[in-house]
C-alpha positions as CSV (number, residue, x, y, z in Angstrom):
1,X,145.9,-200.3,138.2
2,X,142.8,-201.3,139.0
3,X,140.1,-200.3,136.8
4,X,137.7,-198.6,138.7
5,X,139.8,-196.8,139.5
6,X,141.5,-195.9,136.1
7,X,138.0,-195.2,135.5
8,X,138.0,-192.3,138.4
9,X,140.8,-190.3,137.0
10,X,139.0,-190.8,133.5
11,X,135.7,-189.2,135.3
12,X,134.0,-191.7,133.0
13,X,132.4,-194.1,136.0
14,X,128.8,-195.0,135.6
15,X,126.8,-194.3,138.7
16,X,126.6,-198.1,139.4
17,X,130.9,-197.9,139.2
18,X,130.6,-195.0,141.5
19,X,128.8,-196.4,144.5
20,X,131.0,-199.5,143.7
21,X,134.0,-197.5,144.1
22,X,132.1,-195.3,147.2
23,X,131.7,-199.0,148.8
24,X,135.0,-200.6,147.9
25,X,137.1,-197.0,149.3
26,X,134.4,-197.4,152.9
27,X,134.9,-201.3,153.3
28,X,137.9,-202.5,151.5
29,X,141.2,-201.7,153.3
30,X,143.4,-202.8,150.1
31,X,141.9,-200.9,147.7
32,X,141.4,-197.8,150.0
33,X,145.1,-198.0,150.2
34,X,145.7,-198.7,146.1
35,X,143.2,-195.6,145.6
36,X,145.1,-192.7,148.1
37,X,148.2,-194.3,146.7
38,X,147.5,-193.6,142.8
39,X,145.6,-190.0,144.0
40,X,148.8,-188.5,145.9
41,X,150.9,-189.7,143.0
42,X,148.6,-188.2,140.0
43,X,148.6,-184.6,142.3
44,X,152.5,-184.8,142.7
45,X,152.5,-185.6,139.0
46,X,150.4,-182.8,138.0
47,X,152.3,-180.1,140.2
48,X,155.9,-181.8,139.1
49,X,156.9,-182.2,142.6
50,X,159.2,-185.3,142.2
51,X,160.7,-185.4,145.3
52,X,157.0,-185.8,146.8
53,X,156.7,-188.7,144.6
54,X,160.1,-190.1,145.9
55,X,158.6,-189.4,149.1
56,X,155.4,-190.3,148.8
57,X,156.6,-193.7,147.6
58,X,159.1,-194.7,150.5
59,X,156.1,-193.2,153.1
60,X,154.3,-195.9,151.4
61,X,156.4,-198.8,151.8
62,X,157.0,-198.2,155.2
63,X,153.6,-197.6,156.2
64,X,153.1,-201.2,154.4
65,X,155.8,-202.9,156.3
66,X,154.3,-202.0,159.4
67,X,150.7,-202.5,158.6
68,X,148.9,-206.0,158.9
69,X,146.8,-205.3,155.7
70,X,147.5,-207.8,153.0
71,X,148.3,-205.1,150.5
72,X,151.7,-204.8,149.7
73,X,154.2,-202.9,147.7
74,X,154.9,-205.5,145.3
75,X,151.5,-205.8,144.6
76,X,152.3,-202.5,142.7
77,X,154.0,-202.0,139.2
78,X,157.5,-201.5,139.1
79,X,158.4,-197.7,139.8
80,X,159.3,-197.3,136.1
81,X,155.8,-198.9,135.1
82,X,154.1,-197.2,137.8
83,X,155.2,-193.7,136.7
84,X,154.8,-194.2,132.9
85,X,151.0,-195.4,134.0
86,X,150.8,-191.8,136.1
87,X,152.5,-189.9,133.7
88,X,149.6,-191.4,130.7
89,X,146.9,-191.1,133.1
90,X,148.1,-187.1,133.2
91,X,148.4,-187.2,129.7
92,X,145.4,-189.2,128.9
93,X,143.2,-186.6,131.4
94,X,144.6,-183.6,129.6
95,X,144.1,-184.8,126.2
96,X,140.0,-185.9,127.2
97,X,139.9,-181.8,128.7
98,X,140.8,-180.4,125.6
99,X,138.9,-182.5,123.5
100,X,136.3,-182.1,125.6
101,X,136.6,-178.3,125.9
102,X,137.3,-178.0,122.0
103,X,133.5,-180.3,121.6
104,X,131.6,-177.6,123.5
105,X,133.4,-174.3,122.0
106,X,131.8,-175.9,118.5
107,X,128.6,-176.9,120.1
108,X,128.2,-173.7,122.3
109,X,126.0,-170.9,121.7
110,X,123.7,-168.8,123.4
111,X,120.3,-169.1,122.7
112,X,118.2,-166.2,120.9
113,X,115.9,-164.0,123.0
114,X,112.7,-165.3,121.7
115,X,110.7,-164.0,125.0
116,X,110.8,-160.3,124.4
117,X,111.2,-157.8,121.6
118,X,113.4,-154.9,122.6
119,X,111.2,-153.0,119.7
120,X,107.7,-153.5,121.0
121,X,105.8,-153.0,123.9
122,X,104.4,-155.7,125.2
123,X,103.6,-156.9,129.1
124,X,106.4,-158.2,130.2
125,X,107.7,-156.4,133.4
126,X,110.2,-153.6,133.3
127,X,112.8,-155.6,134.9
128,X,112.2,-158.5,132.5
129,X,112.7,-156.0,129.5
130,X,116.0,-155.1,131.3
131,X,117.6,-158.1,132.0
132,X,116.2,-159.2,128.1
133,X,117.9,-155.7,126.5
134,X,121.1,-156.8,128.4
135,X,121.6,-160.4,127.5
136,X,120.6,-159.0,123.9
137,X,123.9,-156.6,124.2
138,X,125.6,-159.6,125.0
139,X,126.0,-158.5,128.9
140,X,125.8,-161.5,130.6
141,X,127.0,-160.7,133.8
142,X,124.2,-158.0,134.3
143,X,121.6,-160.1,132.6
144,X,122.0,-162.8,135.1
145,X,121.8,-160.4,138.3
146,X,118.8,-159.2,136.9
147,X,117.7,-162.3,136.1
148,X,118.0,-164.0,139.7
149,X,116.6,-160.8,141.0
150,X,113.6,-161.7,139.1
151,X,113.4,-165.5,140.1
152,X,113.1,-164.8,143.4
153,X,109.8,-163.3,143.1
154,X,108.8,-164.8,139.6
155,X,110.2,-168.2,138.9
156,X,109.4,-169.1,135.7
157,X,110.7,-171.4,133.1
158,X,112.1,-168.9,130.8
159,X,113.8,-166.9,133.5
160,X,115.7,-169.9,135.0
161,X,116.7,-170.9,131.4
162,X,118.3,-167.9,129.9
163,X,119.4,-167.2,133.6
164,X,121.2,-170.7,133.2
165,X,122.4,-169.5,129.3
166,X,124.3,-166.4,131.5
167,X,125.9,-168.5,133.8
168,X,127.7,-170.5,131.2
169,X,128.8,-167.8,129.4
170,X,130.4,-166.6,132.9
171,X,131.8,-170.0,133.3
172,X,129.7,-170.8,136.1
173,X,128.8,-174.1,135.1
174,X,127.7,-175.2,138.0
175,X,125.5,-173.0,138.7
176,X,124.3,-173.1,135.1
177,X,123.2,-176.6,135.9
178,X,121.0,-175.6,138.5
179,X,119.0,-173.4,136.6
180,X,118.5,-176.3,133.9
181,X,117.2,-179.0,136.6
182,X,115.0,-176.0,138.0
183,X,113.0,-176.7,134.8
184,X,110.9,-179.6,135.8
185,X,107.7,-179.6,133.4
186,X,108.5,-181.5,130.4
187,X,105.6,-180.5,128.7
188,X,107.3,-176.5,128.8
189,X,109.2,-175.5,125.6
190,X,112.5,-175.2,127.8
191,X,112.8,-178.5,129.3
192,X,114.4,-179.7,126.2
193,X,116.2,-177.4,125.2
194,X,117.5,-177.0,128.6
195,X,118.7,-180.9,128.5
196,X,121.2,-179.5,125.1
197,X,122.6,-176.8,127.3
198,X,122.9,-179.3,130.6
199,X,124.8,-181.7,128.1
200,X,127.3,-179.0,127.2
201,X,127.7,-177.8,131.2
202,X,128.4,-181.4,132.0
203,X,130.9,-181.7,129.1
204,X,132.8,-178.4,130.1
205,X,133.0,-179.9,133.6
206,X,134.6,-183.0,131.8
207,X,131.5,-185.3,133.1
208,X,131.4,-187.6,129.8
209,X,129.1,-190.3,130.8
210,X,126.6,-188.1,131.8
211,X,126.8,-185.9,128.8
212,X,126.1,-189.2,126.8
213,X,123.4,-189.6,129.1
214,X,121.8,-186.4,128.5
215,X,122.5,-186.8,124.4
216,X,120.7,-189.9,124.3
217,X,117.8,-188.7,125.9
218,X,117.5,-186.0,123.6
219,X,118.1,-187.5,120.7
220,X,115.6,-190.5,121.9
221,X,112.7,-188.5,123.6
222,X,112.8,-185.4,121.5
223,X,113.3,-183.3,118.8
224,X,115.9,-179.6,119.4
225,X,119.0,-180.2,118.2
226,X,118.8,-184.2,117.5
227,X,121.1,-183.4,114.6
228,X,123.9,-181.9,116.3
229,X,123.6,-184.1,119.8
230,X,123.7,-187.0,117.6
231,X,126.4,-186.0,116.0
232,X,128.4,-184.8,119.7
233,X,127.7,-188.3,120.7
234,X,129.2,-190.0,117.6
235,X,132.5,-187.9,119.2
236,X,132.4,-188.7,122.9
């Protein structure tokens, strides 16, 4: 198999192997064909359809005995090779998801409310308090409508952060990262801390290389959690 694009169904390419691969799948007939090849058989794999990998597999051939492209079927593996790469590759992806997902679980925690005191009085808007009093009580799901209420009128560091906090404890990911990258002033308290938490989105979403990415800026440009990302990245 070709290693970029072992490297694809690892989700480990660098973004220089990803525009390779982007390039090589626009202009490059024979790999195209190598890469939708190895995709169909890794979904029929996954879903334990054999007979669409039987089928998939004689569509092949005869789609390469009529074509003029230089790629052949021999070029391949033999089928018994081919499936024991597939069947490792499935393997070898499930195994990195829940390592990956088992990293995070032991990494993961919200952070503490440090913005607002549920016992004082202070100036923080009503709404603010709310939201505040409900990610306390550990109800995420309200917190982070009240929260993106907020933001639309208020954006402020703090909100997008612990609104960000709320999405990954609704495994919304995602959306979580959004929040983080909405933090652009590095000289704010949450722009670091906000690089921990996008390390640990990207790591639930299985994106390795950039959670190493993330790490190592951490641990190089600054000091929250330097301990424990230098330790995750000793793992990864």
């Amino acid at each position: 198999m070709n290693e970029l694009i072992e490297k694809y169904f690892e989700n480990n390419l660098t973004s220089k192997e990803q525009k390779e691969l982007e390039d090589k799948l626009e202009n490059d007939a024979e790999f195209r064909s190598e890469f939708e090849f190895y995709t169909e058989l890794k979904k029929a794999v996954m879903v334990s359809e054999r007979q669409k990998i039987k089928n998939q597999i004689q569509a092949f051939e005869t789609a390469k005995k009529e074509s003029s492209a230089k790629f052949t079927i021999r070029k391949l593996l033999p089928y018994a090779a081919l499936f024991a790469i597939v069947f490792s590759l499935v393997l070898y992806f499930s195994s990195n998801q829940n390592s990956n997902a088992s990293l995070y679980a032991s990494h993961f925690e919200p952070y503490p409310n440090v913005e607002i005191s549920n016992l004082r009085n202070d100036s923080n808007s009503s709404s603010e308090k709310e939201a505040f009093t409900a990610y306390d009580l550990g109800d995420y799901k309200l917190a982070q409508e009240l929260f993106g209420k907020i933001i639309e009128t208020e954006p402020k560091d703090y909100l997008y952060f612990y609104n960000g906090i709320c999405l990954m404890e609704l495994n919304k990911y995602d959306l979580a990262l959004t929040q983080f990258n909405a933090i652009t002033d590095a000289n704010s308290k949450y722009y670091e801390k906000g690089i921990w938490f996008k390390a640990l989105a990207n790591l639930k979403l299985n994106k390795v290389t950039t959670t190493k990415e993330l790490l190592n800026e951490l641990v190089t440009n600054y000091s929250f959690k330097k301990t424990e990302a230098t330790t995750l990245l000793s793992k990864l």
